[in-house]
C-alpha positions, 0 to 999 in steps of 0.5 A: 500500500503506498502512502497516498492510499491513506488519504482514500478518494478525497483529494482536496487540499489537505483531504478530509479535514476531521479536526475539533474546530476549536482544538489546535494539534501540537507537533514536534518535528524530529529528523536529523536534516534541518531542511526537511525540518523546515519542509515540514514545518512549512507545510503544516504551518500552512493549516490552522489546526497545527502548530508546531511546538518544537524540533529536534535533531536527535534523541536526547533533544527529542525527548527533551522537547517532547517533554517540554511540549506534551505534543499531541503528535511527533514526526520522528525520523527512522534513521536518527543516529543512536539510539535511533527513533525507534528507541525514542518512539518507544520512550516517548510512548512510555512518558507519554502514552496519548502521544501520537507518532508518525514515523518517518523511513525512507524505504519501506522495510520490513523489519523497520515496520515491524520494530515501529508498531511494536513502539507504538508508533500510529503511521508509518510513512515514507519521506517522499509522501506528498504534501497533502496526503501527510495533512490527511494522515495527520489529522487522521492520527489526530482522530484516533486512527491507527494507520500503521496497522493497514500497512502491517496486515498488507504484509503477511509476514509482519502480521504473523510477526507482530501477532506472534510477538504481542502473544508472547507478550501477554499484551493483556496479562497472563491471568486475564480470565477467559470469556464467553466470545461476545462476536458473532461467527460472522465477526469471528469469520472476519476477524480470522481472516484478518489475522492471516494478513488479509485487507478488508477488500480481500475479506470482502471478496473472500466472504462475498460480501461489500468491503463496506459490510466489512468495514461495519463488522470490524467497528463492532467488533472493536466497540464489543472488545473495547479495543481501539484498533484492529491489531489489539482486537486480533491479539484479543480474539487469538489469546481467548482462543477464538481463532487460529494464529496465522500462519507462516 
């Protein structure tokens, strides 16, 4: 999936502006080259509902200024010197869990994805997106959205990564008690096939039914898990036993 599809059919300016109108988005910039600093800053300077509260050039000032601000997102660099943005995101996350990151890489590498969503970082993208598709994400993070997970379940093998790894995690604790499944088979059926790497069109095709009957199940079934994203929702399901772990 390219960066572009984040921002879906709507292309005017910016995209869909989703925002609290009396709420402004505080964002840090973190990247390593001054000139993409002031880009950035440039381009969301040009909205109303940014206003960017700080940058840094590497970790100990990121977290620095991150600290100082509370933003409400961060675009981090992928490829800060050591101890990297990886390890920054993780450790904004851990000071700073409402936090919002949008990881900035230059390829799309798969191990890089992998190590992003285990930070907790909410979108994945690469340095060439354009102008107004990085408006859209980032009033769609700002929203609540986690785009990274549609990039993680476009890729098979990070999925069954990922999903292995929060597993072994015990994401929510080892004495979690087992309950009755409150989803419906057909929810179940969704779910399932979500785990094995599968978009919402493919579920759609799959299932012979519309991607936005899909799309309609999936909001119930993360509203009846009290889960946020589609990620947490699988993990859930596969810990309570009521689908199988994708295969590799």
């Amino acid at each position: 999936m390219s960066d572009t599809d984040y921002a879906g059919q709507d292309r005017r300016r910016g995209g869909p502006d989703r925002r609290d109108p009396d709420h402004v988005t505080k964002v840090l910039i973190v990247d390593d080259h001054a000139l993409f600093r002031v880009g950035i800053a440039n381009i969301l300077g040009r909205e109303p509902d940014f206003e960017i509260v700080g940058e840094a050039e590497d970790s100990r000032s990121a977290m620095d200024r991150a600290l100082e601000t509370s933003p409400d997102v961060v675009l981090m660099d992928l490829s800060l010197a050591p101890p990297g943005g990886i390890e920054t995101t993780q450790r904004i996350k851990r000071e700073l869990p409402s936090t919002a990151i949008v990881v900035l890489a230059v390829s799309e590498d798969e191990d890089a994805l992998f190590d992003a969503i285990k930070a907790g970082a909410a979108a994945f993208l690469l340095k060439d997106i354009g102008p107004d598709d990085l408006v859209t994400v980032m009033r769609r993070v700002v929203a609540g959205e986690y785009l990274i997970n549609d990039k993680v379940f476009s890729k098979p093998a990070v999925a069954s990564r990922v999903l292995k790894e929060f597993r072994e995690l015990a994401v929510y604790g080892q004495d979690a008690a087992p309950i009755f499944a409150p989803l419906s088979p057909r929810e179940v059926e969704i779910l399932d096939n979500i785990a094995q790497g599968m978009t919402n069109k493919q579920v759609a095709y799959a299932l012979s039914i519309s991607e936005q009957t899909v799309k309609n199940h999936m909001s119930s079934i993360l509203r009846k898990l009290s889960v946020n994203d589609r990620t947490q929702a699988v993990v859930y399901a596969m810990r309570q036993g009521w689908i199988r772990m994708p295969e590799d």
